[in-house]
C-alpha positions in Angstrom: 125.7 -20.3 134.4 126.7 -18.0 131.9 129.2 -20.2 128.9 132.2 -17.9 128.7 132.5 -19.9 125.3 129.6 -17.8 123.8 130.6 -14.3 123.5 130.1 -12.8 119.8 129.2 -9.2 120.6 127.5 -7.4 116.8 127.8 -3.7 117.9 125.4 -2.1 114.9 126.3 1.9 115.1 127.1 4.4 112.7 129.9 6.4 114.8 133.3 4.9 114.3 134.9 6.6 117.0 132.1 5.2 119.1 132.4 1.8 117.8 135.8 1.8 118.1 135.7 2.8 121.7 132.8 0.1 122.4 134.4 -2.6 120.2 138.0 -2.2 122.6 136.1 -2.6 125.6 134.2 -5.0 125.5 137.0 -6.9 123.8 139.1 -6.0 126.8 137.0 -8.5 128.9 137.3 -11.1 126.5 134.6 -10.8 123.9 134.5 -11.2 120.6 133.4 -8.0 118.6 132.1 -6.9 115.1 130.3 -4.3 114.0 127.6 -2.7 111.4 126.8 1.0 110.2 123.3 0.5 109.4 119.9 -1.9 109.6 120.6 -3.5 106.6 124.0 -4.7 107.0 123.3 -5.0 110.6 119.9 -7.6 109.7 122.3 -9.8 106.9 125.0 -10.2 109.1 122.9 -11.3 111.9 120.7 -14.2 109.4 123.7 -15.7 108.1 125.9 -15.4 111.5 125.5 -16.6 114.9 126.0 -13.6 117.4 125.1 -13.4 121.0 123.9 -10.2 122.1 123.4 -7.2 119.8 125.0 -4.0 120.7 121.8 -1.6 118.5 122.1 2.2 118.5 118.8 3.7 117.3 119.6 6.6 114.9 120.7 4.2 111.9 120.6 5.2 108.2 118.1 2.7 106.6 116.5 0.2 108.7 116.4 2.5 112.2 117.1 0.4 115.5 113.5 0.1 116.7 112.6 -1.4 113.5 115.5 -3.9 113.3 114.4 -4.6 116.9 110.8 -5.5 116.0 112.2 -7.5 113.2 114.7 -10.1 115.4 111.7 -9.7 117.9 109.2 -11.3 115.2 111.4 -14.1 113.5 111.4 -17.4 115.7 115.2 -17.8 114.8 116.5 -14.3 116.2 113.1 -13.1 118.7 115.5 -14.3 122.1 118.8 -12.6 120.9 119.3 -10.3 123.5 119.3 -6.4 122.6 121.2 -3.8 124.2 119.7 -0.2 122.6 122.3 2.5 122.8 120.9 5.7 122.1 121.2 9.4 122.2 117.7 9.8 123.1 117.1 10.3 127.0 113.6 10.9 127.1 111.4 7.9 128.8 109.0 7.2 126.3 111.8 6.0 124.3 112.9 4.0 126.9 109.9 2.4 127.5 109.2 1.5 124.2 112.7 0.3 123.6 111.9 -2.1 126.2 108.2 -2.7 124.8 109.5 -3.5 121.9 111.9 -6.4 123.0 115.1 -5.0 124.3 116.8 -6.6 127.2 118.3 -3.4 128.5 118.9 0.4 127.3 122.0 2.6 127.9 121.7 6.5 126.7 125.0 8.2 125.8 127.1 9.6 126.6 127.6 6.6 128.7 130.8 5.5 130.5 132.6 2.1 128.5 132.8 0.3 131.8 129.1 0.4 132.7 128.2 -1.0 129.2 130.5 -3.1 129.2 129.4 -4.5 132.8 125.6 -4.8 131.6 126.6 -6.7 128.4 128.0 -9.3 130.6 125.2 -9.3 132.8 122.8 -10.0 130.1 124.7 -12.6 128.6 124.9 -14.6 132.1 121.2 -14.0 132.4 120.1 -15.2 129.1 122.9 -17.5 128.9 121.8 -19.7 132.0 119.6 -22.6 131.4 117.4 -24.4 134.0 118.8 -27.7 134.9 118.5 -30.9 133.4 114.9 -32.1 133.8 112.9 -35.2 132.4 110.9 -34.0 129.3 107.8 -33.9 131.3 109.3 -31.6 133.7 110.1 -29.4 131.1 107.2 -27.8 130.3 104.7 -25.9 132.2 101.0 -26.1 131.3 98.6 -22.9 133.0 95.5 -22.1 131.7 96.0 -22.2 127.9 99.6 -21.8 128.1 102.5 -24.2 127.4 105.5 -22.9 128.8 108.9 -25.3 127.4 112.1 -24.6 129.6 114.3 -26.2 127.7 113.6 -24.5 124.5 112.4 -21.3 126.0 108.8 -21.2 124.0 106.1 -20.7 125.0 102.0 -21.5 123.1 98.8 -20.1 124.0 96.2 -21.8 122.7 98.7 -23.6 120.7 100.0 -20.9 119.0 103.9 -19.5 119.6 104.4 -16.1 120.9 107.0 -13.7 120.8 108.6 -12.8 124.0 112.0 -11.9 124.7 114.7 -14.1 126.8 114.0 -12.0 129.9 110.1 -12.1 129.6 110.8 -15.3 129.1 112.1 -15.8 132.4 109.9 -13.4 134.3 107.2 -15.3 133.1 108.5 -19.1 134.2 109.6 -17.4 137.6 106.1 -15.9 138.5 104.1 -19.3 136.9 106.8 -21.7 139.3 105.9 -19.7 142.5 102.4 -19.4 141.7 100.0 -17.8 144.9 103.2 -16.0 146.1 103.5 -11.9 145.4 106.9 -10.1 144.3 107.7 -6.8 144.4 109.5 -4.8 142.0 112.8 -5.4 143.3 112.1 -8.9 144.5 111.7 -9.8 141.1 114.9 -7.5 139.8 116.7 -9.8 142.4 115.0 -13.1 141.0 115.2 -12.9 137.1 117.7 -10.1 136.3 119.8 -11.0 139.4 123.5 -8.9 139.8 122.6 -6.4 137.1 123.0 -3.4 139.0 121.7 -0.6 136.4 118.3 -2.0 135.9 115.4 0.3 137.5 112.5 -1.3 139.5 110.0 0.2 136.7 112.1 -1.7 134.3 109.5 -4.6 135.9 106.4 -2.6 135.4 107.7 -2.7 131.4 108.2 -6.0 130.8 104.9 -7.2 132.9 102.9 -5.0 130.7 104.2 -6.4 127.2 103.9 -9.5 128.8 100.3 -8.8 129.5 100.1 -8.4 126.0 101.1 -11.3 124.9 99.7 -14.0 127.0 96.3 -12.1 128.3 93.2 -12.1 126.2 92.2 -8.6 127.7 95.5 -7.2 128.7 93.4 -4.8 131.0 91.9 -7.3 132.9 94.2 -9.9 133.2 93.8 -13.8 133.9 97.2 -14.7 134.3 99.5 -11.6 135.5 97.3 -10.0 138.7 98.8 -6.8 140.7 98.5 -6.8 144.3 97.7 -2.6 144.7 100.8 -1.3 146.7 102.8 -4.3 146.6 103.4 -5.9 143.4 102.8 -9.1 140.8 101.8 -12.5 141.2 100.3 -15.6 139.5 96.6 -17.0 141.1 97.6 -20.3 142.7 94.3 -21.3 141.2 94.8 -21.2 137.7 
């Protein structure tokens, strides 16, 4: 479960009055809360501090949010700090490259304070959980030329570390542990992003596909990730 112990919000925005009204409600469920006005200060504050979840709006002066995104997304010491992209932009492209990119959920203003509030606590009890207490064996996972570690959330292909987010992450172990079995859309919402109630069944289609492109040799044909037409994902049970 969730640690109510690890709650260090970094809400990087450039509106005060927005930040201010963020900052008090998320502090309002017991959160710790600082803030940033741009990339830069945003990207120093977050190497030399430990934060749990990023609050990132994308219109920033300097480094923009995508950017600083891709950044903790590509450096093994920040690439599963979970992202929450707050953003004037409502058009779906940018919200399906927000999540491309590596962000764990997206919220477009104006939004109400409650609602974000309510999803940053979802994410931080979904990324927050760990699996249980296994012997070291059991803790990793080896399909095909993947090595999948649960207990430090990595995962190799062909040796080499990738880059996926805590909630690919977790997509990824759940489909691999049930493999031969196929989920749909929502079955999976209900599996790996459990009680969050704002995420959107295409919100799946997202994250398989930057998984694809991760793990797959030819993300177009994949080995690992298979659709079943009309019904939705699953793992051969003969890999």
């Amino acid at each position: 479960m969730y640690d109510v112990d690890i709650r260090k919000i970094l809400v990087v925005d450039d509106e005060p009055d927005l930040v201010e009204l963020v900052s008090y409600n998320l502090k309002k469920e017991g959160l710790e809360v600082s803030s940033a006005s741009d990339g830069e200060d945003a990207l120093k504050r977050i190497r030399s501090e430990r934060f749990d979840l990023i609050v990132l709006d994308l219109m920033l002066p300097g480094i923009q949010g995508f950017e600083l995104c891709r950044i903790l997304r590509n450096d093994p010491k920040t690439e599963h700090l979970p992202v929450i992209m707050l953003t004037a932009k409502t058009e779906d492209v940018d919200r399906i490259l927000g999540l491309e990119i590596g962000a764990d959920d997206y919220i477009t203003k104006p939004f109400n304070p409650r609602e974000l509030a309510a999803r940053v606590k979802a994410v931080l009890r979904r990324t927050g959980e760990k699996p249980a207490d296994k012997p070291a064996a059991e803790n990793t996972v080896r399909i095909g030329d993947l090595v999948i570690n649960r207990e430090t959330y990595e995962v190799l292909k062909g040796g080499a570390p990738l880059n996926l987010s805590a909630t690919e992450f977790r997509l990824l172990l759940y489909l691999v542990e049930n493999k031969g079995k196929v989920f749909s859309r929502n079955q999976l919402l209900d599996a790996v992003w459990k009680d969050e109630a704002f995420v959107e069944p295409r919100t799946v289609d997202v994250h398989i596909r930057r998984l694809r492109t991760q793990i797959e040799d030819e993300p177009s044909n994949p080995v690992y990730i298979k659709t079943k037409r009309g019904i939705g994902y699953y793992v051969d049970a003969d890999i």
